[in-house]
C-alpha positions as a Python dict, from the first residue, in 0.01 Angstrom:
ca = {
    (1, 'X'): (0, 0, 0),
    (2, 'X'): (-5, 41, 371),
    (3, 'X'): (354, 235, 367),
    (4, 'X'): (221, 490, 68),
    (5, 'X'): (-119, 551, 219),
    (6, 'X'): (99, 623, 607),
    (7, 'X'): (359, 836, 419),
    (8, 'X'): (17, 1037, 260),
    (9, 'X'): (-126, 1083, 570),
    (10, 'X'): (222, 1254, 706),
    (11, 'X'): (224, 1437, 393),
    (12, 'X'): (-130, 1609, 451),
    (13, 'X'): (-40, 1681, 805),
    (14, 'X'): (259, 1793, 710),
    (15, 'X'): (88, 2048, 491),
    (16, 'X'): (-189, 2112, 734),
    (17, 'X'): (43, 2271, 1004),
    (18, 'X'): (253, 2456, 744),
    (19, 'X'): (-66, 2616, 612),
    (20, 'X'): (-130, 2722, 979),
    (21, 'X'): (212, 2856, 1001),
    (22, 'X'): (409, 2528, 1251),
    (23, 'X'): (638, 2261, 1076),
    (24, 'X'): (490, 1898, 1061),
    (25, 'X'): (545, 1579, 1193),
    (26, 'X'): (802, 1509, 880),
    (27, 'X'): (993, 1838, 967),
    (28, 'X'): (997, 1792, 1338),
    (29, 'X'): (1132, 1407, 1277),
    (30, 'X'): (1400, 1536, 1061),
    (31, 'X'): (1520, 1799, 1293),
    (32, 'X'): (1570, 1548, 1591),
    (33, 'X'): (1871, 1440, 1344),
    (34, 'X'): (2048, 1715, 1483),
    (35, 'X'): (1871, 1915, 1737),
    (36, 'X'): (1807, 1837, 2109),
    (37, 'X'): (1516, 1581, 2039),
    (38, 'X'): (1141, 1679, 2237),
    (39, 'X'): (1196, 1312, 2381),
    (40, 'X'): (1502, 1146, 2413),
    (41, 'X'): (1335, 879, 2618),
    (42, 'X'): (1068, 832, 2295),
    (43, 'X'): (1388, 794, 2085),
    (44, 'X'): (1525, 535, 2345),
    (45, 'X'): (1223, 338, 2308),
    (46, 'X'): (1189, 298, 1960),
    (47, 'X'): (1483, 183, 1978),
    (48, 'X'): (1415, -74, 2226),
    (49, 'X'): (1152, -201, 1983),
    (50, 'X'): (1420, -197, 1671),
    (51, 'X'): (1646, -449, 1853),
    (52, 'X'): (1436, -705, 1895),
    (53, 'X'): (1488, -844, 1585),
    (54, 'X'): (1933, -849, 1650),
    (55, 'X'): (2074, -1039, 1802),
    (56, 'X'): (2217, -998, 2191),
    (57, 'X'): (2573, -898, 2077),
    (58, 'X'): (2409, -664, 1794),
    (59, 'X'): (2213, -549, 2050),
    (60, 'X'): (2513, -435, 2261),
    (61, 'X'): (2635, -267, 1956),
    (62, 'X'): (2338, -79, 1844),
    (63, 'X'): (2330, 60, 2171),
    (64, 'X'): (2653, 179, 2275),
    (65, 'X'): (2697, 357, 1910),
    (66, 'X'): (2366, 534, 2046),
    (67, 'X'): (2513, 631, 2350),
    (68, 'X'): (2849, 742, 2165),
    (69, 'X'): (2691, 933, 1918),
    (70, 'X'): (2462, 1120, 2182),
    (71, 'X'): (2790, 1197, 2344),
    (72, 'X'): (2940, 1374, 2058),
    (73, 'X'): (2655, 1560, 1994),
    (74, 'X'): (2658, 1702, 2381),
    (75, 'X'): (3078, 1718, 2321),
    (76, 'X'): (2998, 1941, 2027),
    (77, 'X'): (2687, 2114, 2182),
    (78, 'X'): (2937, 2182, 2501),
    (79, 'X'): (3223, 2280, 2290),
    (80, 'X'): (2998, 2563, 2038),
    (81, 'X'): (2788, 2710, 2365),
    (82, 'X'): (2446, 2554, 2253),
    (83, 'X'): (2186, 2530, 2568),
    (84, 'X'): (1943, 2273, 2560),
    (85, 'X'): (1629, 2499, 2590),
    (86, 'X'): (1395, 2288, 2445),
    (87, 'X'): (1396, 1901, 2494),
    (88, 'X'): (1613, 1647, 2606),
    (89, 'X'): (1995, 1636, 2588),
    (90, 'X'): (2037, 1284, 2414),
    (91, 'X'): (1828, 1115, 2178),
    (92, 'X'): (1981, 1195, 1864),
    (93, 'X'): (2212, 862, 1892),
    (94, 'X'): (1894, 686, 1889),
    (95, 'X'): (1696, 807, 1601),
    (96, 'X'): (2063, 800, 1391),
    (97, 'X'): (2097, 369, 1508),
    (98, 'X'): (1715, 332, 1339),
    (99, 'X'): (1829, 490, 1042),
    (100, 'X'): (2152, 323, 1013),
    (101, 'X'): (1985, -31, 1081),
    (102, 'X'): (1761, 48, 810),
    (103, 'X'): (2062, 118, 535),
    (104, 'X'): (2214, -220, 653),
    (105, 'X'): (1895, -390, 555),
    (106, 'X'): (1853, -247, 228),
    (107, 'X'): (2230, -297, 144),
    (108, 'X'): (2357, -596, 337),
    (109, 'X'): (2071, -825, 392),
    (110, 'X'): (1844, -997, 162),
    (111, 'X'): (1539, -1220, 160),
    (112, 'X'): (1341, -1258, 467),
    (113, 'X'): (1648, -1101, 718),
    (114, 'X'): (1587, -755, 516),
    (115, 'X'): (1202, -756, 547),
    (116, 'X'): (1250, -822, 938),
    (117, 'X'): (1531, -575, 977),
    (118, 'X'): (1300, -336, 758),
    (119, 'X'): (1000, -458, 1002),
    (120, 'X'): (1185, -347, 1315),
    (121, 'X'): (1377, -36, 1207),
    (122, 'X'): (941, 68, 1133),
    (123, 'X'): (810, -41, 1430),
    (124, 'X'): (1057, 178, 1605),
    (125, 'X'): (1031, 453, 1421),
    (126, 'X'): (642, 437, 1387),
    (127, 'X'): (679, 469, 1796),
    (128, 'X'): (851, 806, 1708),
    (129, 'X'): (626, 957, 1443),
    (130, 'X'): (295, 888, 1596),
    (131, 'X'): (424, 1116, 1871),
    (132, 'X'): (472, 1357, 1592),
    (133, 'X'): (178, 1291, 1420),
    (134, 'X'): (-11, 1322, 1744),
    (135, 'X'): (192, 1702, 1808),
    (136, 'X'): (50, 1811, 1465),
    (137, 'X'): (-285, 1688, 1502),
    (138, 'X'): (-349, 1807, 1817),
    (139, 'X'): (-213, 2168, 1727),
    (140, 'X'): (-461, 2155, 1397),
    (141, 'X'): (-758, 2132, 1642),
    (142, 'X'): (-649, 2453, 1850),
    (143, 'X'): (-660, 2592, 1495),
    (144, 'X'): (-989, 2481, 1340),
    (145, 'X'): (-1177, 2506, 1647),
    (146, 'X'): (-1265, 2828, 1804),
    (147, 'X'): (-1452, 2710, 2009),
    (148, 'X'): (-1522, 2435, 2295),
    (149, 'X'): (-1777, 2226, 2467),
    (150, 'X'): (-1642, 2203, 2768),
    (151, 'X'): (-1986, 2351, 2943),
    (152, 'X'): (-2216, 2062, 2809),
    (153, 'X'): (-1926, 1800, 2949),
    (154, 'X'): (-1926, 1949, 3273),
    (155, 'X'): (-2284, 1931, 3323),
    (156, 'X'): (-2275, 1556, 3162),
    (157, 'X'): (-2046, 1503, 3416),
    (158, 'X'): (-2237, 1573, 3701),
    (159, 'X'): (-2463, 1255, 3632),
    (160, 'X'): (-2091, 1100, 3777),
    (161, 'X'): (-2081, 1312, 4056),
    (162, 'X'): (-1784, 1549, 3916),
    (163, 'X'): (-1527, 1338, 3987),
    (164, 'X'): (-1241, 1534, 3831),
    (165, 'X'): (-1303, 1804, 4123),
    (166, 'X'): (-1314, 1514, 4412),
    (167, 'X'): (-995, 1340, 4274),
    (168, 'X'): (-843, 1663, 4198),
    (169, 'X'): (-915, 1777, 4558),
    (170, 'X'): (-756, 1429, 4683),
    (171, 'X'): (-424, 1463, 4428),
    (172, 'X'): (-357, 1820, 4614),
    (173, 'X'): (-423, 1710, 4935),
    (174, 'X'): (-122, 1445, 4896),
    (175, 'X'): (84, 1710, 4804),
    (176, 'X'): (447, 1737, 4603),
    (177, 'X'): (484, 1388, 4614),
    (178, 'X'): (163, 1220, 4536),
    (179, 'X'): (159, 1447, 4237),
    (180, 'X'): (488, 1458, 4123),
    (181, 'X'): (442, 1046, 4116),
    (182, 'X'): (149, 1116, 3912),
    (183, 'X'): (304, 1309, 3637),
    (184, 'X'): (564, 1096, 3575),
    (185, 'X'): (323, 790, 3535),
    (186, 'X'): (104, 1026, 3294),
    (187, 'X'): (411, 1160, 3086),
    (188, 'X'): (585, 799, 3026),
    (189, 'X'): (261, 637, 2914),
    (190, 'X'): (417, 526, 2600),
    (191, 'X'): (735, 394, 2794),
    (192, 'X'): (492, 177, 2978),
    (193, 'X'): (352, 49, 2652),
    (194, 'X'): (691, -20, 2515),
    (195, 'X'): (773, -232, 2838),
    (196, 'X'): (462, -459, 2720),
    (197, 'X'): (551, -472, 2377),
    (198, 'X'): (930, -572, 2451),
    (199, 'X'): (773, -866, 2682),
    (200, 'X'): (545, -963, 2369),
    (201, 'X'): (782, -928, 2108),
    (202, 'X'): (1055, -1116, 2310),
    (203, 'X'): (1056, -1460, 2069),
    (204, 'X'): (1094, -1207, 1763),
    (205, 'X'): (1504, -1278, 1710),
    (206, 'X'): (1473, -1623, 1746),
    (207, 'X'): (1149, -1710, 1538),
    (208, 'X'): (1239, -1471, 1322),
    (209, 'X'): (894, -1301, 1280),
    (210, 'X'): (630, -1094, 1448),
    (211, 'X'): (325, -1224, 1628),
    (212, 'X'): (3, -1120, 1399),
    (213, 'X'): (-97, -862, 1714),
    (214, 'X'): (49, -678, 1959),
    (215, 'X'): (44, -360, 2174),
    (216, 'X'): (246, -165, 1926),
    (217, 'X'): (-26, -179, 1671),
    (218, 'X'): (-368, -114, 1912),
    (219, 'X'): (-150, 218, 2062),
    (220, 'X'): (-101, 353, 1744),
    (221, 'X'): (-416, 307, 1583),
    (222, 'X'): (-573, 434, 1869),
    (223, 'X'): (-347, 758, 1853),
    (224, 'X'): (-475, 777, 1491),
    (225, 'X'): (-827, 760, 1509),
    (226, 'X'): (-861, 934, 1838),
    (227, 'X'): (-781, 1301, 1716),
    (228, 'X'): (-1042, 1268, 1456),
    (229, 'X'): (-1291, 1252, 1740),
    (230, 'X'): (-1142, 1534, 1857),
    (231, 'X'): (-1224, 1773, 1624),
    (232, 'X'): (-1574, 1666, 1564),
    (233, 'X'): (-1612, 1728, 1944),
    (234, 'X'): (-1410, 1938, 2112),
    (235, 'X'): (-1312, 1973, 2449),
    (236, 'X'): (-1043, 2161, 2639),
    (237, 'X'): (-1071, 1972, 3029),
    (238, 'X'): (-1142, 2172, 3371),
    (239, 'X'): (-808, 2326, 3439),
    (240, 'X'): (-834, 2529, 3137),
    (241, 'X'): (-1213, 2609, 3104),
    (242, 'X'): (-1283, 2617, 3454),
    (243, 'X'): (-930, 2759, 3628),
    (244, 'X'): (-697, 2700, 3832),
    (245, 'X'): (-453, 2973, 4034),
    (246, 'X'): (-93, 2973, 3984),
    (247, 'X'): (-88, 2963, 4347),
    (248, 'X'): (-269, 2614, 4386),
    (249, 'X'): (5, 2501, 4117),
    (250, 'X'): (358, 2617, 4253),
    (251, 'X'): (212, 2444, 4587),
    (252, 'X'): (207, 2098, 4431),
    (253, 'X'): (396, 2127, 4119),
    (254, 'X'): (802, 2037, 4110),
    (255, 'X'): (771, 2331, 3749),
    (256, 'X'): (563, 2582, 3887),
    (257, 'X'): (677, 2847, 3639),
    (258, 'X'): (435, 2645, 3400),
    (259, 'X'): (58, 2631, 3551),
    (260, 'X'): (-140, 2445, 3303),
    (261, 'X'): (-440, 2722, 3314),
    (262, 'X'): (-578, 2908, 3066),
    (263, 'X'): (-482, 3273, 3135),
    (264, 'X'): (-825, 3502, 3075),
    (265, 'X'): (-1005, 3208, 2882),
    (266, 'X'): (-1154, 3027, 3161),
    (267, 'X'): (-1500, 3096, 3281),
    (268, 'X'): (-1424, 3111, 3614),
    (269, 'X'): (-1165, 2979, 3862),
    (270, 'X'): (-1386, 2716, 3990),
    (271, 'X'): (-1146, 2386, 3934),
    (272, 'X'): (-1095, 2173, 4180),
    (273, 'X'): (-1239, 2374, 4477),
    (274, 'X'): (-1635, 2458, 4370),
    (275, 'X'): (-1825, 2242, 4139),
    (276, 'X'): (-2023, 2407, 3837),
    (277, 'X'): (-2360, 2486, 3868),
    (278, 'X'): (-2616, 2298, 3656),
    (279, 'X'): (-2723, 2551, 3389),
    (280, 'X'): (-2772, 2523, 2989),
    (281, 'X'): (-2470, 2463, 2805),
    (282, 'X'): (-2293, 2638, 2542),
    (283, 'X'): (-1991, 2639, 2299),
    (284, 'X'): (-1737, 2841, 2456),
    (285, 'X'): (-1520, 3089, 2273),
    (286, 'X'): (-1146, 2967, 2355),
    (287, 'X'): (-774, 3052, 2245),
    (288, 'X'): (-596, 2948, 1908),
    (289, 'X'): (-321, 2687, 2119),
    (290, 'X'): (-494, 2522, 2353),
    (291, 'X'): (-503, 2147, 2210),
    (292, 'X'): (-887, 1974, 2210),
    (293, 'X'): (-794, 1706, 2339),
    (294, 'X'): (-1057, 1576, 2556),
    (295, 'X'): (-1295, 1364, 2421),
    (296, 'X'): (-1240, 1073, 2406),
    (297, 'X'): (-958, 1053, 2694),
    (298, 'X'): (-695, 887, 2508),
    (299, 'X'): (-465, 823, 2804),
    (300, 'X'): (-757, 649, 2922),
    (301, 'X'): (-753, 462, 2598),
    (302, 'X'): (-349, 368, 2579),
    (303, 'X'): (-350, 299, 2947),
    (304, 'X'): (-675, 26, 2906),
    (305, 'X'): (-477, -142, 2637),
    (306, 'X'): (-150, -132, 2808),
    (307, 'X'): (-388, -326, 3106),
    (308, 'X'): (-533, -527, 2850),
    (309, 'X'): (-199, -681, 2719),
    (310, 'X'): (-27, -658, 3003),
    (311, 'X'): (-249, -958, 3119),
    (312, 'X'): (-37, -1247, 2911),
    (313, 'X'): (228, -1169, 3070),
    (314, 'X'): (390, -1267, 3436),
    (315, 'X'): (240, -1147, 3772),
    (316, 'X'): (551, -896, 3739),
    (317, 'X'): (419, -714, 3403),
    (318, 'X'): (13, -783, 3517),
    (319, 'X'): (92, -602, 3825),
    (320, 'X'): (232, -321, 3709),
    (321, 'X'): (-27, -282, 3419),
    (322, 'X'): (-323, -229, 3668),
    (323, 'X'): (-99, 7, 3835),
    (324, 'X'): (-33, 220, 3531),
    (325, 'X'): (-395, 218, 3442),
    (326, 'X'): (-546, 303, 3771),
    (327, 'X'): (-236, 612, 3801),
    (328, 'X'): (-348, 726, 3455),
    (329, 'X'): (-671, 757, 3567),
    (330, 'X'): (-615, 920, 3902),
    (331, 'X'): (-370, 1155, 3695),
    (332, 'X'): (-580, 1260, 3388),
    (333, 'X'): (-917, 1333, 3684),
    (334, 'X'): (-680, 1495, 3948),
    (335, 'X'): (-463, 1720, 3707),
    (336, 'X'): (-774, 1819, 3575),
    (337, 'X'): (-720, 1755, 3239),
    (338, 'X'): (-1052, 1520, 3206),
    (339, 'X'): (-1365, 1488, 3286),
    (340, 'X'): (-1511, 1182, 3409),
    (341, 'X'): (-1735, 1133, 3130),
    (342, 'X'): (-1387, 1153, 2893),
    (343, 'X'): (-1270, 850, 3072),
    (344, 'X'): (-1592, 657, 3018),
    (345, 'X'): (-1560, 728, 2649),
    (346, 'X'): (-1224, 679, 2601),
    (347, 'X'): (-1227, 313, 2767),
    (348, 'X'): (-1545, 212, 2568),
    (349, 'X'): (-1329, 330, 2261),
    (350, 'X'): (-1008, 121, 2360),
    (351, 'X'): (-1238, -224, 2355),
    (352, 'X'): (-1360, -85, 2037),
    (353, 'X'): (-1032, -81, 1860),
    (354, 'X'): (-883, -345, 2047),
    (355, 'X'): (-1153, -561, 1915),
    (356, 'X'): (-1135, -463, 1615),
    (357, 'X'): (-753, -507, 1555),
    (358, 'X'): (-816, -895, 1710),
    (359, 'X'): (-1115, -927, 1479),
    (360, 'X'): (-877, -843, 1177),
    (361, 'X'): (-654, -1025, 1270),
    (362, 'X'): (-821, -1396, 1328),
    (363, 'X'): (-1095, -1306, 1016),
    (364, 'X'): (-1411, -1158, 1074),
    (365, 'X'): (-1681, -1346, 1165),
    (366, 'X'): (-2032, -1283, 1355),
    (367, 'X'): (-1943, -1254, 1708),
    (368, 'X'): (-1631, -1000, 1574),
    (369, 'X'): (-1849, -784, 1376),
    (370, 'X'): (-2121, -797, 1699),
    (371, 'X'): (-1847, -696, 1973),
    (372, 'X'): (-1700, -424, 1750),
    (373, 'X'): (-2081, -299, 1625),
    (374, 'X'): (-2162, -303, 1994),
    (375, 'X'): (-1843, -84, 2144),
    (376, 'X'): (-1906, 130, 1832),
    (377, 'X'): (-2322, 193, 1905),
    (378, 'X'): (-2211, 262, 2251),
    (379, 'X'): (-1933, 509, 2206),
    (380, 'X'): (-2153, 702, 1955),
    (381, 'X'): (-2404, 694, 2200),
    (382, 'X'): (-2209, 849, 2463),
    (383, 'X'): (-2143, 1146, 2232),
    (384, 'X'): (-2463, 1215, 2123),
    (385, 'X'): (-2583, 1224, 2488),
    (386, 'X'): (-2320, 1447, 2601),
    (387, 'X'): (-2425, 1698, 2317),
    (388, 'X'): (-2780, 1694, 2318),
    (389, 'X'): (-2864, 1559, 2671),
    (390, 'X'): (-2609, 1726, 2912),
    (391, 'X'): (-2855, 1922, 3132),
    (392, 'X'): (-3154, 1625, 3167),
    (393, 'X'): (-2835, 1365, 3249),
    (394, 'X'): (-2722, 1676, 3506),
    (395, 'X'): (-3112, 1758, 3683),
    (396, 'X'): (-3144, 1301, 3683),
    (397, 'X'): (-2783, 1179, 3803),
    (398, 'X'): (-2942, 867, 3993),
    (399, 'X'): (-3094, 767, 3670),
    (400, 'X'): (-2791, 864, 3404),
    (401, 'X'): (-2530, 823, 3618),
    (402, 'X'): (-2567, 417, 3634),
    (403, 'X'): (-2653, 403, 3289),
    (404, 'X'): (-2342, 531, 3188),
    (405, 'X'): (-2123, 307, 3415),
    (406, 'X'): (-2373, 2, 3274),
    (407, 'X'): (-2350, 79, 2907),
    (408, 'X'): (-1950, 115, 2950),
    (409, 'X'): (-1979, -234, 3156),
    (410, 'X'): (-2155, -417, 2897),
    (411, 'X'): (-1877, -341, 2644),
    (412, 'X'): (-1652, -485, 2911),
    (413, 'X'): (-1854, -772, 2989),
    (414, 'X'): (-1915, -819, 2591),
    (415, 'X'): (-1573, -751, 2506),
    (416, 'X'): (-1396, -1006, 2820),
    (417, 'X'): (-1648, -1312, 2733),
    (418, 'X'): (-1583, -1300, 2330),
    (419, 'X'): (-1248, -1297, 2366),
    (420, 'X'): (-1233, -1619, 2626),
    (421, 'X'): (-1471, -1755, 2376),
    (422, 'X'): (-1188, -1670, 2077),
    (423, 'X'): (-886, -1783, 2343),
    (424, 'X'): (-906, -2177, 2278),
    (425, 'X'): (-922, -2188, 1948),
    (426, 'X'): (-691, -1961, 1874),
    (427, 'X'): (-423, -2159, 2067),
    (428, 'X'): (-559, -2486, 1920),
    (429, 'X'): (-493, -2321, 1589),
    (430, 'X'): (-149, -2199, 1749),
    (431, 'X'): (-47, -2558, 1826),
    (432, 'X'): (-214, -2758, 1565),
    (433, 'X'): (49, -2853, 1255),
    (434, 'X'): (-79, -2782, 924),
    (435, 'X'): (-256, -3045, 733),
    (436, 'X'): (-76, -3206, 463),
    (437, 'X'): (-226, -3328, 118),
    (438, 'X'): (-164, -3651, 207),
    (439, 'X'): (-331, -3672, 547),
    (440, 'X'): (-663, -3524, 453),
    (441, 'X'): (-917, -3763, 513),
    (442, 'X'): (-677, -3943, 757),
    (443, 'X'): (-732, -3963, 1110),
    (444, 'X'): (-555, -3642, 1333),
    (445, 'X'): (-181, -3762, 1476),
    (446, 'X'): (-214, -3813, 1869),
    (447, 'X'): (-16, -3465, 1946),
    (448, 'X'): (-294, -3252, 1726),
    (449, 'X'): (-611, -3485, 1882),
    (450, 'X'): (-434, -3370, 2218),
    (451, 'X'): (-417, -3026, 2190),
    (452, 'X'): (-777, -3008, 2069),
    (453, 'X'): (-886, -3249, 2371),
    (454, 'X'): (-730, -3014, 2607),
}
């Protein structure tokens, strides 16, 4: 049911972006087959999340036919005269592994080794689709949204003090490096997430099944749901509706050729040097290409669950999720492609799904359905206040300001203390054997009365 209502979904987008005149996400997977692939490191991953259901030695098999095949193709691309212009050189010996893992299941393994081969093989390649899904969705909203509310975010945001202009200010003052680092952290997000997973999903081979909830799941639900929001409010960030000069760009930027500004749309050139002046909103005309994908900030979103996961791990992998979360947010404020108020949103939303998808998953019961109905009333909240409210939140910032940051807090401080509450039991029930028909009634064995003691 779950496969046939996915492949509908891709179906309608796929049909969606054809009607607008762009191939889909299903025409833009199939192509990678063969062309130079938008992401070879995407590719790479997925694959990553495929093998961990072989074995080490089919491991080392899976991937050096990856790496041979991407070789012929680049022999073959070298040998006909094709440039690369678009994407990645390699990639393609990826995507063809997935595929071929995925005939070996259906035609040389049976029982429970198919269903985890078939598990893996769409784990990896769900990795690789909800980058195209995302691609189509995002090009829909440019499409069926002439126009932006970028104005009534900007003021909003000044109950935060404008912080995309201060951190955008700091990112250019640390120059090529500083934001070169940046980027890099901002364009690998989902390699970061992948990292997690791998560390989560580590026991797979051996046990020979998933855990009931990982990363994989929360960063692709919240890629799903999150361009819905988008087109019921949408948002373009500073750099486009407020400016930027091509000159500011090329001083920071290792691909100045490319300044992420939006030609004659903006209203001014204000971004990052002047801040906005407080006056009355209003939708903004904008161009037909320019993706809507502000609000909610969903790097915010993937980066908050990549922190939230990342804390089961070692010091290693807890480490380096606060640093990915605190460079995505430095990133998405100082490229100017948010707005401070997006990142509020977008981390209320993460708890929100995340909280959900752990609710699901251990049965629903009243402090699930509380934490979600909370993270939910304050998300929708935040939206209505940012439409209707944008200029009182801009003329009262000590007043609106901290109830933002307090009604995002008490999702956190909601969200942290149901979960520690959940933690016990759920590794009582983790540990505890199952009770057989002819213990009921009898007293617990000493292992079980121990684990429920501690």
């Amino acid at each position: 049911m779950a496969a046939a209502t996915a492949f509908a979904f891709l179906v309608a987008l796929e049909a969606a972006a054809r009607h607008f005149g762009l191939p889909g996400p299903i025409t833009n997977q199939a192509r990678e087959a063969i062309c130079a692939p938008k992401s070879g490191f995407l590719l790479y991953a997925g694959l990553a999340l495929t093998m961990v259901v072989l074995t080490w030695q089919q491991r080392f098999i899976a991937l050096g036919a990856a790496i041979g095949i991407d070789l012929a193709f680049a022999t073959v691309r070298w040998a006909c005269g094709a440039e690369v212009t678009r994407g990645q050189p390699f990639g393609n010996g990826a995507l063809w592994v997935m595929l071929g893992c995925a005939v070996v299941a259906v035609t040389r393994r049976t029982g429970r080794e198919r269903v985890l081969l078939l598990k893996g093989v769409g784990l990896g390649l769900l990795l690789v689709t909800g980058r195209k899904t995302g691609d189509a969705w995002l090009f829909i909203t440019s499409r069926t949204r002439p126009t932006v509310l970028d104005q009534y975010v900007a003021t909003a945001d000044h109950a935060l003090g404008n912080p995309s202009w201060l951190v955008g200010r700091f990112v250019t003052a640390t120059g090529p490096i500083g934001f070169n680092v940046l980027d890099v952290v901002y364009g690998q997000l989902a390699l970061a997430a992948v990292a997690v997973a791998l560390y989560q999903l580590r026991g797979v081979a051996a046990e020979r099944r998933f855990p009931r909830h990982h990363l994989v799941r929360t960063f692709l639900v919240i890629g799903l749901l999150g361009p819905a929001v988008y087109m019921i409010f949408p948002v373009v960030g500073p750099v486009f509706a407020y400016g930027t000069g091509a000159d500011h760009w090329a001083s920071v930027s290792l691909w100045p050729e490319h300044p992420p500004h939006g030609g004659h749309w903006p209203t001014a050139d204000l971004w990052p040097r002047t801040v906005p002046p407080v006056t009355a909103p209003h939708p903004l005309p904008y161009d037909g290409f320019t993706p809507r994908n502000c609000m909610p900030s969903l790097h915010t979103a993937w980066a908050t669950a990549i922190f939230l996961h990342s804390r089961q791990g070692p010091r290693v992998l807890r480490w380096a999720g606060t640093f990915w979360l605190v460079a995505t947010l430095t990133a998405t404020l100082g490229f100017g492609y948010h707005y401070g108020a997006d990142l509020v949103a977008g981390a209320v939303f993460a708890l929100t799904v995340e909280a959900a998808l752990r609710s699901l998953d251990r049965g629903w019961d009243p402090s699930g359905v509380r934490l979600v109905a909370h993270g939910t009333a304050v998300f929708t909240a935040l939206l209505v206040s940012y439409r209707w409210l944008p200029l009182e939140m801009a003329t009262h910032p000590w007043v609106s300001g901290p109830l933002l940051v307090l009604a995002m807090a008490s999702v956190v401080v909601d969200y942290v203390r149901t979960v520690n509450r959940w933690a016990p039991r759920t590794e009582a029930t983790a540990h505890r054997p199952a009770p057989q028909p002819e213990l009921i009634g009898v007293e617990a064995p000493f292992s079980a009365r121990r684990v429920r003691d501690r």
